[in-house]
Each structure stands twice: as C-alpha cells, then as structure tokens.
N, C-alpha and C positions, 0 to 999 in steps of 0.2 A: 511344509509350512508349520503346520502342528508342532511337528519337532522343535522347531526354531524360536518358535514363541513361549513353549517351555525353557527351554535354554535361557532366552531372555530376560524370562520371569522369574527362574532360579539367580541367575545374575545379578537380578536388580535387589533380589531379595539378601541374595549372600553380601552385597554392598551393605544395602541395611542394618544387618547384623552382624559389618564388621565395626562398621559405626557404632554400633551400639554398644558393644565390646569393649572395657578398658584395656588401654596398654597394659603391657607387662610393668610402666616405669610409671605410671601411676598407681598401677596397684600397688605396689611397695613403697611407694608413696606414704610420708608419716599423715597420718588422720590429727589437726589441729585442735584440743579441748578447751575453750575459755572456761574459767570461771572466776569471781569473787574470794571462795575461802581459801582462805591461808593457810600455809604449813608452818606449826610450833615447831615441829625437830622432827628428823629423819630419823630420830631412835626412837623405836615404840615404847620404852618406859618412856617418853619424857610429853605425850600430849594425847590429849583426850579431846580431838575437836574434829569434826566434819571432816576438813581439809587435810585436815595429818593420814586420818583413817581411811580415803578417800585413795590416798597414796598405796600406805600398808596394804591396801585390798588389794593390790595389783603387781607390788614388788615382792610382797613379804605372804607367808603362807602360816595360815594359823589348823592345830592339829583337826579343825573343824570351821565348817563356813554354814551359809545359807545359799540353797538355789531362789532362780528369781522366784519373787513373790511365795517363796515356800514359808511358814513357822516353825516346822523343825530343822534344827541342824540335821547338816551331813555330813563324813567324812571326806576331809580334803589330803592336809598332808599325813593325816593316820587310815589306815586301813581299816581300823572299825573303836567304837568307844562305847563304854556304859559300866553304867553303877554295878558293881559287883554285888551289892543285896541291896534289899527294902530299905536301909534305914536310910539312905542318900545320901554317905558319910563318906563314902570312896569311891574313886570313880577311877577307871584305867582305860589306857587307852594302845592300840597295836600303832605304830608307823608304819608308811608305805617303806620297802625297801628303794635301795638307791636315788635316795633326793642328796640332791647336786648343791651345792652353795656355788658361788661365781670364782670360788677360789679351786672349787674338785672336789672340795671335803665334801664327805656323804654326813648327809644327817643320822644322827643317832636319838634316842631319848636323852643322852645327857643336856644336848643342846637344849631338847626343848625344858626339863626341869631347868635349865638355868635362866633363861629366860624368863621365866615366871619367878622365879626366886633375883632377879635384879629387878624386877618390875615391883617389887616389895620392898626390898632392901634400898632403890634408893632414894622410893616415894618422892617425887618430883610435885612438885607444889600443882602445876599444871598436867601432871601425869597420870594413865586409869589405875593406880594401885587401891583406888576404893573400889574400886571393881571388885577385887581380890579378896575379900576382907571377910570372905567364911574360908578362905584357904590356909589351911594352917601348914603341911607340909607337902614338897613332893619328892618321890624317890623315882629313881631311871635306875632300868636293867637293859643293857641291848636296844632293842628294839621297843622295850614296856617302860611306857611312863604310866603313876601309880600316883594320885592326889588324894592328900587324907584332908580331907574338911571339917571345921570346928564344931559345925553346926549343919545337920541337915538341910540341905540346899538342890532344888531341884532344877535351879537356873542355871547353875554352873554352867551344865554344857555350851546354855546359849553364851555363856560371856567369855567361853574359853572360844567362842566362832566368832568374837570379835576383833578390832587391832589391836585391842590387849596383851589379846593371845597371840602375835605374831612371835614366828621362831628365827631366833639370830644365831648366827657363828658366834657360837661361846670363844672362840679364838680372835675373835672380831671385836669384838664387843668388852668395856671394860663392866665389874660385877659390882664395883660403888658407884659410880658414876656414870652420866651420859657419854656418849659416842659423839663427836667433834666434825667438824667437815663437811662434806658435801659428798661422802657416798653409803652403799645400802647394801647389805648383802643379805640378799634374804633366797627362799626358790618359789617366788612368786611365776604367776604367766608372764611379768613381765623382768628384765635386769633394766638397772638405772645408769645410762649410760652418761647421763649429763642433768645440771643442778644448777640451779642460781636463783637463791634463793628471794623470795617476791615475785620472780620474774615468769622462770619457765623451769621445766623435768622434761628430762627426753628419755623414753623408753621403748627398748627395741623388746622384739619377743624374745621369750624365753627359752629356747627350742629343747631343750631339757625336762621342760616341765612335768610331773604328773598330778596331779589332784582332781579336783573336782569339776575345773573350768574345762569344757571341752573345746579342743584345736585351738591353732596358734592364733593370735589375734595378729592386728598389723601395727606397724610403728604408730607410734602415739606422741605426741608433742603437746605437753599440759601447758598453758599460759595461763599466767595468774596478775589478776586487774586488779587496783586498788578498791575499785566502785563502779556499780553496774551501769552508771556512764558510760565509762572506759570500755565498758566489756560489750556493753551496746556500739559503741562506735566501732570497735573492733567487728562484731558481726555486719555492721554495716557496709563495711568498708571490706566486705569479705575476706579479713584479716584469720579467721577463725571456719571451719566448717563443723565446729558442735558448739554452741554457745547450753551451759548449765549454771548453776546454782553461782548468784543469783543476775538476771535482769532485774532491771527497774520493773516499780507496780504496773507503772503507766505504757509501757515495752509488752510485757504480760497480759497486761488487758488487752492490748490491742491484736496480740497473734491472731491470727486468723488460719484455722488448720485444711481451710478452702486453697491456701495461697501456692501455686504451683511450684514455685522456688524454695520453697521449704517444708521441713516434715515438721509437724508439733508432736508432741508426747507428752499426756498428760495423764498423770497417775495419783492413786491417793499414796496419801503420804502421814505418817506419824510426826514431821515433827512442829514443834510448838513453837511459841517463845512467850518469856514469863518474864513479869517482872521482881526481880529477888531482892530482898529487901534486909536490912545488915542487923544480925538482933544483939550482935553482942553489946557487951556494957558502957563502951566508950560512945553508942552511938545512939543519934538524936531520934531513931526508930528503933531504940529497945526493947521500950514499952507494947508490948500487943496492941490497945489502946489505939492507938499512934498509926500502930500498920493498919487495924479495921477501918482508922479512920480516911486511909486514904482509900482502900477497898470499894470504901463507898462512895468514893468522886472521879473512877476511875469508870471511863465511859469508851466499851470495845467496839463498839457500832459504830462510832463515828470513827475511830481509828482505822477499822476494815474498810471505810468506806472512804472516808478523805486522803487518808496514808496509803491502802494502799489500791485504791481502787477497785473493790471487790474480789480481787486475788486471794484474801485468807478470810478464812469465818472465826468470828468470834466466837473465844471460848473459854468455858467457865469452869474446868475441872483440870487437875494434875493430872489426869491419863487422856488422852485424847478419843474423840469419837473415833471408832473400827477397834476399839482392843477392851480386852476382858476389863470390867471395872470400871467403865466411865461413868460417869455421872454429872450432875450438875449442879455441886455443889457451892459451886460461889454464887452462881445466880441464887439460889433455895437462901444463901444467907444475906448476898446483897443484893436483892431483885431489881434495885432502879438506883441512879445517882442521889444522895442526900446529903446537900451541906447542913443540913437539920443535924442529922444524925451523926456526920462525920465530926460538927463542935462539940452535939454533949458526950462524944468518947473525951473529946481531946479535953474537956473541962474535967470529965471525970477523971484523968490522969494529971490533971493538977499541971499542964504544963502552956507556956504560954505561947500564942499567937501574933504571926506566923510562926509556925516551925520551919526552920532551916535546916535543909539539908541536901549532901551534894550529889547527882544524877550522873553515871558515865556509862559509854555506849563505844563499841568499837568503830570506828572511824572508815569508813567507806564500807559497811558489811552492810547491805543490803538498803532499804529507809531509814537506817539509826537515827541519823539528824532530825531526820522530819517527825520522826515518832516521837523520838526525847523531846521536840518544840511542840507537840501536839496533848503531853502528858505535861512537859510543863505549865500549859496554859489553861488545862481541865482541873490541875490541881491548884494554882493561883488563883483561877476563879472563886476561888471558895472565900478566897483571903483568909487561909488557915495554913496554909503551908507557903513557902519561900524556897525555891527549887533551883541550885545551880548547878545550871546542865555543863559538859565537857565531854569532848568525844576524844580517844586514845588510836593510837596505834594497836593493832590486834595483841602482839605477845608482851607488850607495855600493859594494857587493857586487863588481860587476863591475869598476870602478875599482880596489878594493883588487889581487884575485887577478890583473889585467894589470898593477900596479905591484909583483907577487911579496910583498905583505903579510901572508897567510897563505899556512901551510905545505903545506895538503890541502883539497881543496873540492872536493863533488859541484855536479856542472851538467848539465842535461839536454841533449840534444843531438835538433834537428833537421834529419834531413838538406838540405842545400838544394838537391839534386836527387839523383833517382834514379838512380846510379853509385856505386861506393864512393871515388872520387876525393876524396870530401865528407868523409869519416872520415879521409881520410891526411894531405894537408897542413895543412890547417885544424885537426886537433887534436896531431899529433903531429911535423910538418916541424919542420924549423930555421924560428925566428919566428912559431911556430904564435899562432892567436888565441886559444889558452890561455893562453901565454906562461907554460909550467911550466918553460921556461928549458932545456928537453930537445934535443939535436942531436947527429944521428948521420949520419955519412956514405951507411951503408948504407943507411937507411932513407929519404933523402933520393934517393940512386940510385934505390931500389926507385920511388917514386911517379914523379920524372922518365922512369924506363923505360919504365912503366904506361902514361904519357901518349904512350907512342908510336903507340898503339894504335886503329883507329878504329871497330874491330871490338872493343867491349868485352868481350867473353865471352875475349880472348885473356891478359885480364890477371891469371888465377884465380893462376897461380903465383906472380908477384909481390908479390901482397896476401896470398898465403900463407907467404911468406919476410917478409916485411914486419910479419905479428902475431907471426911468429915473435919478433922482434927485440926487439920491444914488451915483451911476456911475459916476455920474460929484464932486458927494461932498464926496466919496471915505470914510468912516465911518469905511467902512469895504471891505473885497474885499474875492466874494466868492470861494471857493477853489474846491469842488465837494461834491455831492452827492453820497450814498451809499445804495446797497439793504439788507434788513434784513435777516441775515443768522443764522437757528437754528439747531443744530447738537445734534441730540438721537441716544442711543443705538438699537439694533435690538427691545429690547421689551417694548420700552416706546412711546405709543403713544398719540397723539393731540399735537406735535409739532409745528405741521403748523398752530396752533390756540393762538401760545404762545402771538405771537405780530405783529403787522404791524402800520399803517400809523395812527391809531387811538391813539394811545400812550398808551395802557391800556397793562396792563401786567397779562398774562388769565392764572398762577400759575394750578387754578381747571380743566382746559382742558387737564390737563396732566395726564399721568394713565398708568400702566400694563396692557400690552397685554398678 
C-alpha cells in the first residue's frame, strides 16, 4: 500500500511538472516586444536615437559594450582595448578572432576602421558623428585597430561601447553615403531576418555569435506603435508579451507589480527630456534675454504631476540625479515661476510682447501633445509669449529641429553611456546634435578639460561650472527625469535585464519560463 501511494504521488507530481514545463514549440516560439520609438535607419552612421540604438544593440556588435547596470565598458567584439600611455591620445584595441558577418566574411580591423571613418565622412545631419569629434584618425593592421585622438579624451571608450561604434561589412556598406533597404549585416546576438519599417523587425538568433552577451537568446519580434495608446491596447489585447518604452503616464501610474498576470521592472534610469531652445540669428529666441525669460515661467511640478502623473520627477540640471556632476542649477537660478521677472528681461531686450514663436514635438513619442499644450498655456499665461505648437512625424521632426526650423522643441534624451560626458557635448558643445545653434567657449573648455580625466569622479567641478553656464545662457531648459519601466507577461522572464542606464538594449535576456 505504501508503495502504491508513492507511485501515485510521484505521478500526480510528475503531471504537475509536465504542465508546468513549456513545449518545445513554444519555447522557440518568437518573444513579441512593443514599443513607441522609432528607427531613423538601419545604418548606424545615419541615427542617433533610442529606437535606432535599441536595434544596433542586438544586430550590430560594437568593439566594446556595457554589462547590465555595469560603468565601465567591456570587451565585446574585441578581445581587450586600452590607452597605450597616459596622455589618452591613443587608444588600440585586439578583435576577437573568427566573427562571422551574415555573408561568411570574418571580421578584420579593417571593417571596424571603416566604419568609424563613414560615420565621419558622411555626417548625417540626424547621425552620432558628433560623438566622434576628438577622433582624428584610425589605422587597422590584422586583427589591431589603432585610434589616434585630437585631444585627450578619456570617454572614448565609453562612446566607442555605443551604436556609434557599431561594426559593418565594409563590403556592405557604401563609404560616402547611407546604406538603403531593409537589411543589416552586422554579428550582433541577434541577424535581422525581416523589416518594415514603422511596423515590426523580426530577429532570429545568432548562433555564430561571440562577445560579450552570454548564450543564445530566442526569436524576438519587435513591433513598433505610433503612440502608447496603440501600444497599450496592443498589451491589452495581448497582442504583445513585453510592452517597453513607452506607455502612457496614466498606464504607468497605474501598474501594479502585486498584479499576478504580469511582471513590472522598474529601474533608475538616466534619461531626461529638455526643452531646446534655437539661438541662432534668424530666431525670435536668440537673444539669452528671451530664453531666461521663459526659464522663469516654466513650471516642472505641474508638468510631473498633470502630464505625467507622477511617473517622472522634475528636474533642474543638464546631468541627471545618479551621475557624477549633478546639481541644481536651474532651480539656484530660477527658484519659483515669475512673470515679474520674466517682463523685465524681455523689456530689457527691447523686444516686443507677445513673443511669437513656433513649438514642435514628435508626434505620438510618448505625452508630446499634452506636454507641448501644457507649456503652451504656462507660457501664454504670462501674456508675454504667443506659442504655436505642431507635432511631426518622428524622422520629419528630427530633420526639421537639425535644419534650425522650429524655434523650441522638447526631446527626450537617453544617455548613451553611464558618464555625464553624454549630457555635455552631444547636447550643449559647439555643433551639438541638437544643433540649437548654441556655442560658448567656456563651456566647450569646460567638457574638453573634463575629458582629461580617467578617474571620472575628478570631473564633479567642471560639470558644475559647466551647468552653471547653461542656466545663465538657457540653450535649453530641463524638464524631468524618468525611471525605466518594463512590463511582461506572467511567463516571460529577464525583463529586469532588458535596459537601464547603460543604453544597451539586452533583447537575448529575455525567455520562457
């Protein structure tokens, strides 16, 4: 009898846990990703956004990455990198042998020198060739790629571990101009077996792969939603089993990580969004003047709180709170809203009221509309400004504010690696990739000094002088900070490894439970 009710027990149990057990034809099964951002182009010279890099992080292999929530780089498609002396003027780097492209070719150094040198050469208006801009040459021997830098630069590595840095089939890929079509050759974890653009990416693993990401991930199917509507109703409608970047505020508020049928992930996060403000001379915000004085009618509190329902905190500095350098400079210079103060700038710039000028915002990327109606009506209140808002299509959008066509436009900003190096040139240097047409010698020093540094905790002063500058010469004026929120089903897990502060987008961490 004993015996038998063992039996039983092992039976009832071994049912159990066959149940619990996925098929073989689910596991293989593609893992479904919603999000919001967009891909500008499948060629990493040609876009410098969320969505583009989001991609590259998973097709395309760059000679260095980050692990989760790590700050220093690590070698991915190179076998090891670093400065050959002190003065941080050269930097070399080994490759791993036998990486594969989708075509057989093995990678060499030439590929990667080339790569870096079309990402210069054919400076894409929307593209990260400002990244690059202490890179003066590179040489490839074999297996040794070799970069000689203008200027002492101790960030390099981090920005050569970003999609910047992605390595192409020099045989692929044309050396003045972008890359056309709908496919990707890169030796990411993952190959791109299918494209359509707005819509969806289908990628299968990589079985090839080596670098950094360890073991194979599983098929992946990206779908890409106009607006976190869409991408809500899609999670709803369980269209989707990883809904990311972004939900609605009101979607977000409301998770609940109690809820059985779903996982939440909730992580800090670097990035921002600012509103940038156009200084050149054709525009009705040239004058500094002009831009403090909107500075001072621009109220985050109520934005965090009406827009976006407590989802992002407000905030008051160009480096965000968790990284070397923050501070709280815009508050220290505009501590409370003042249409007092915001007239006698505008008086003392001799210019007359309302000021007119025109507001654009990407088109379904996350609140835009309701932010841009929310900043138009804080600044109308004043009856000093006259605000005509417009929202764009994302690579319409983006084209516009780099060819200086609108006057003020909010953009969100993610860091593309953990340093505040990411916040200085890239949004506020001379030729920044906002191109608000902003340049200051000082501030331009400030970050070159910064980069002296290889010990980054040395740089707290300089990026402290640095927002100082910003605050009084108003380029931009930031808006808040936001934590990274990722939402699976019950049986999809490594969500908490999809992304954070690193910018790297970890598609292979994801899997059936």
């Amino acid at each position: 009898m004993r015996i038998l009710l063992t039996l039983l027990v092992l039976a009832v149990v071994g049912v159990g846990a066959w149940r619990l057990l996925p098929s073989q034809g689910d596991n293989d099964k593609a893992i479904t990703v919603g999000t919001t951002d967009a891909v500008t182009s499948l060629d990493p010279a040609g876009a410098y956004d969320a969505g583009s890099w989001a991609l590259y992080s998973n097709v395309f292999q760059s000679l260095l990455t980050f692990e989760s929530d790590g700050t220093t780089p690590v070698p991915d498609a190179a076998e090891h990198c670093a400065f050959t002396d002190g003065t941080l003027r050269t930097y070399r780097c080994e490759l791993r042998e036998g990486l594969k492209f989708p075509s057989g070719r093995t990678m060499t150094a030439e590929d990667a020198k080339y790569s870096f040198d079309r990402v210069k050469k054919i400076k894409s208006d929307v593209g990260p060739s400002s990244l690059f801009d202490t890179l003066g040459s590179v040489d490839a021997s074999g297996l040794t790629v070799t970069f000689h830098l203008s200027t002492p630069d101790a960030t390099f590595p981090f920005k050569v571990a970003t999609g910047a840095g992605s390595i192409v089939d020099h045989t692929r890929y044309p050396l003045d101009a972008l890359r056309t079509g709908s496919e990707a050759d890169g030796t990411g974890p993952y190959r791109l077996s299918g494209y359509a653009k707005g819509k969806s990416a289908d990628l299968e693993p990589n079985g090839s792969y080596e670098g950094a990401g360890s073991g194979a991930g599983k098929p992946v199917r990206l779908r890409y939603y106009d607006d976190g509507n869409a991408l809500d109703k899609a999670w709803q409608d369980k269209g989707i089993d990883v809904a990311t970047r972004t939900l609605t505020p009101k979607v977000l508020a409301g998770l609940n990580p109690s809820d059985p049928d779903q996982r939440v992930s909730v992580s800090d996060s670097s990035e921002t969004r600012n509103l940038y403000l156009n200084t050149h001379s054709s525009s009705p915000l040239h004058d500094a003047r002009v831009r403090r004085a909107i500075a001072w009618l621009v109220n985050r509190e109520q934005l965090a709180s009406d827009v976006y329902d407590g989802t992002v905190d407000p905030l008051y500095s160009l480096i965000p709170a968790g990284l070397t350098g923050h501070t709280t400079s815009f508050f220290d210079a505009y501590p409370a809203q003042s249409a007092k103060k915001a007239r006698e700038l505008l008086t003392e710039a001799g210019v007359s009221v309302p000021v007119r000028f025109t507001f654009g915002y990407g088109a379904g990327r996350g609140a835009g509309a309701e932010e841009a109606a929310m900043l138009k009506k804080q600044l109308e209140a004043s009856g000093l400004f006259k605000v005509d808002v417009k929202g764009y299509e994302w690579t319409d959008f983006q084209k516009r504010y780099t060819a200086g066509k609108i006057d003020a436009w909010a953009v969100g900003w993610v860091a593309d690696y953990p340093d505040p190096d990411t916040f200085g040139a890239p949004l506020v240097g001379t030729g920044s990739s906002m191109n608000t047409g902003y340049s200051s010698k000082a501030v331009d020093r400030l970050i070159t000094d910064s980069r002296r540094y290889a010990d980054r905790s040395r740089t707290s002063s300089d990026f402290r002088d640095l927002q100082g500058d910003v605050a009084d010469d108003v380029p931009l004026i930031p808006l808040w900070q936001q934590k990274e929120y990722v939402v699976t089903t019950e049986d999809i897990g490594g969500g908490q490894y999809l992304s954070d502060a690193t910018g790297v987008f970890r598609l292979w961490k994801l899997t059936w439970i």
